[in-house]
C-alpha positions in Angstrom: -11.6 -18.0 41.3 -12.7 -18.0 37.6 -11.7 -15.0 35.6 -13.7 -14.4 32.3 -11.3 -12.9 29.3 -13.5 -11.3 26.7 -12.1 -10.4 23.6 -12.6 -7.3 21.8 -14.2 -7.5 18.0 -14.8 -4.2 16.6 -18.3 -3.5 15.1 -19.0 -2.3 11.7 -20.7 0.9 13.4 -17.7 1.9 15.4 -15.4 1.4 12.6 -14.6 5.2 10.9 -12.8 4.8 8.0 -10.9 8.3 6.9 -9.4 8.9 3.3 -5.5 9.7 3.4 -3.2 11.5 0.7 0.3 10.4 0.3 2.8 12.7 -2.4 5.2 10.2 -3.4 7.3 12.8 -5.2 11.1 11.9 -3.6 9.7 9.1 -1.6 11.8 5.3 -1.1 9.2 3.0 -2.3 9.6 0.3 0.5 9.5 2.9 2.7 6.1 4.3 1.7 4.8 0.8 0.9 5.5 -0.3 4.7 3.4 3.4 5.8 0.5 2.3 3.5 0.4 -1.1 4.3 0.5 0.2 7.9 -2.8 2.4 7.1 -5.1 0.4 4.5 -4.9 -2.2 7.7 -5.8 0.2 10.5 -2.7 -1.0 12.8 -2.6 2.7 14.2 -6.1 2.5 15.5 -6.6 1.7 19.0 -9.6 -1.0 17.6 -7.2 -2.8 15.8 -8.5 -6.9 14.9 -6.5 -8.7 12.4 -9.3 -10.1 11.0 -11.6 -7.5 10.7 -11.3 -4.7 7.6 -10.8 -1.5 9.8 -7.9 0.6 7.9 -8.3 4.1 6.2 -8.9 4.4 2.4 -5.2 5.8 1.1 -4.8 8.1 -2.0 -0.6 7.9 -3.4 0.0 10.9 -6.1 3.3 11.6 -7.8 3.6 7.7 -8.5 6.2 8.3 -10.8 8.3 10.0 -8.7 8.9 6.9 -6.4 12.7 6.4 -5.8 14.7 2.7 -5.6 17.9 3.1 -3.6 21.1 1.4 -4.7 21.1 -0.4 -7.6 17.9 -1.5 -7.7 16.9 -0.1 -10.5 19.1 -2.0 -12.9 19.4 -4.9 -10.7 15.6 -6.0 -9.4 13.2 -8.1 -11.2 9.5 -8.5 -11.1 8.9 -12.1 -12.0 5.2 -13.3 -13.8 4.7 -16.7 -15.5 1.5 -17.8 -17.9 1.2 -20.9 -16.2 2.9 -22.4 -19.4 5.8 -24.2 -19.8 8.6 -21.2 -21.2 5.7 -18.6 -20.0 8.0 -16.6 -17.8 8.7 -13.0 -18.0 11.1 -11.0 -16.0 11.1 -7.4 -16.5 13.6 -5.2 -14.9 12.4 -2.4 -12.3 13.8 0.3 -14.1 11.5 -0.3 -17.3 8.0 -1.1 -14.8 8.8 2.1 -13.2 9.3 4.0 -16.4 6.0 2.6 -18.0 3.9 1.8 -15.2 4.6 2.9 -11.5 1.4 2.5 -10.4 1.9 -1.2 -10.9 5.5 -1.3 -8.9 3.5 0.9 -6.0 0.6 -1.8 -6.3 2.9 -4.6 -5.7 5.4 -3.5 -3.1 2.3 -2.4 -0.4 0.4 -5.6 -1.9 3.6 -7.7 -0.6 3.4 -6.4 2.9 -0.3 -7.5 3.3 -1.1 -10.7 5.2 -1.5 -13.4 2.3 -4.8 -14.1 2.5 -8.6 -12.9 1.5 -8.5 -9.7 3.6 -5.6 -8.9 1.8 -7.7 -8.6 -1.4 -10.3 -6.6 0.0 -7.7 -3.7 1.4 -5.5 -3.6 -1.8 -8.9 -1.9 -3.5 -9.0 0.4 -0.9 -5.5 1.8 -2.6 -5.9 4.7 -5.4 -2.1 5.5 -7.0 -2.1 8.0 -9.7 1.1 8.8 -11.3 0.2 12.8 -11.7 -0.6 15.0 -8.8 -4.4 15.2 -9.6 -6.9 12.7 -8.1 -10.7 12.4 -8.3 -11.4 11.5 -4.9 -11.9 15.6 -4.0 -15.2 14.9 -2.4 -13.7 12.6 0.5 -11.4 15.1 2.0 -8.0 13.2 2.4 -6.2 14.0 4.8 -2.6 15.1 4.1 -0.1 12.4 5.7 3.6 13.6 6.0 6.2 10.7 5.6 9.9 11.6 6.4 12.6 11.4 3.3 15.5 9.5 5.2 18.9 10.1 3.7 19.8 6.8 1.9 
C-alpha cells in the first residue's frame, strides 16, 4: 500500500496579514527582537511555510527606550567596513543607541531572520519610531503585550 503525502503551501488568498504595535519603553532589546522576528515571519500561524511571506506587519514605538543588560552598553560593538582596505568602523552601542535606536532595533530583529532573500522582504514589513506616535493609524494595530523579565 502506497500512501500519498501532500504538502501544505499556503495561498496568497488565505494569507491575512494583521498590523501589530509593540511599546518598547523598558523593553530588553534581544528580547523584543526574538518576539518580532517571531511575528514579521508568521511562526505563530497555524499556515506557517518557511518559504512563503505569511507574517504580520509590526509597528515598535518608544525605540529609544530599548534597554541592553549588563554591560553591554559600554562593552558591544556594531562592526561596518567600506570594502576598503583601513575602511572599518566600530561604534560602541551606547553611542548607536543614543543617536539612532532605530538602527540598533533594525539590526538585532534583522539578525534573527533566515539569511536569505525573504529576509529582505520581511525586514520592510518593520516600522520603529523612536517617539510614541506613528502614522500607521489607519491599519488598526493591534496592541501586543511582551513581559519585562527581571534581568
Amino acid at each position: 500500500m502506497v500512501v500519498k503525502m501532500k504538502t501544505f503551501v499556503p495561498k496568497k488568498e488565505n494569507i491575512e496579514k494583521k498590523w501589530c504595535l509593540i511599546n518598547a519603553s523598558g523593553l530588553v532589546l534581544g528580547r523584543l527582537a526574538t518576539k518580532v522576528a517571531e511575528l514579521l515571519r508568521g511562526k505563530g500561524k497555524p499556515i506557517f511555510s518557511p518559504h512563503v511571506d505569511i507574517g504580520d506587519y509590526v509597528i515598535i514605538i518608544n525605540a529609544g527606550k530599548v534597554l541592553l543588560t549588563g554591560k553591554k552598553l559600554e562593552q558591544k560593538f556594531h562592526f561596518t567596513h567600506s570594502g576598503y582596505s583601513g575602511g572599518t568602523r566600530f561604534t560602541r552601542y551606547d553611542k548607536l543607541m543614543a543617536e539612532n535606536p532605530e538602527k540598533a532595533i533594525r539590526l538585532a530583529v534583522k539578525g534573527m531572520l533566515p539569511s536569505n532573500k525573504l529576509s529582505d522582504r520581511l525586514i520592510t514589513k518593520l516600522k520603529i519610531y523612536r517617539g510614541s506616535e506613528h502614522p500607521h493609524g489607519a491599519q488598526k494595530p493591534q496592541i501586543i503585550k511582551i513581559e519585562k523579565k527581571a534581568h
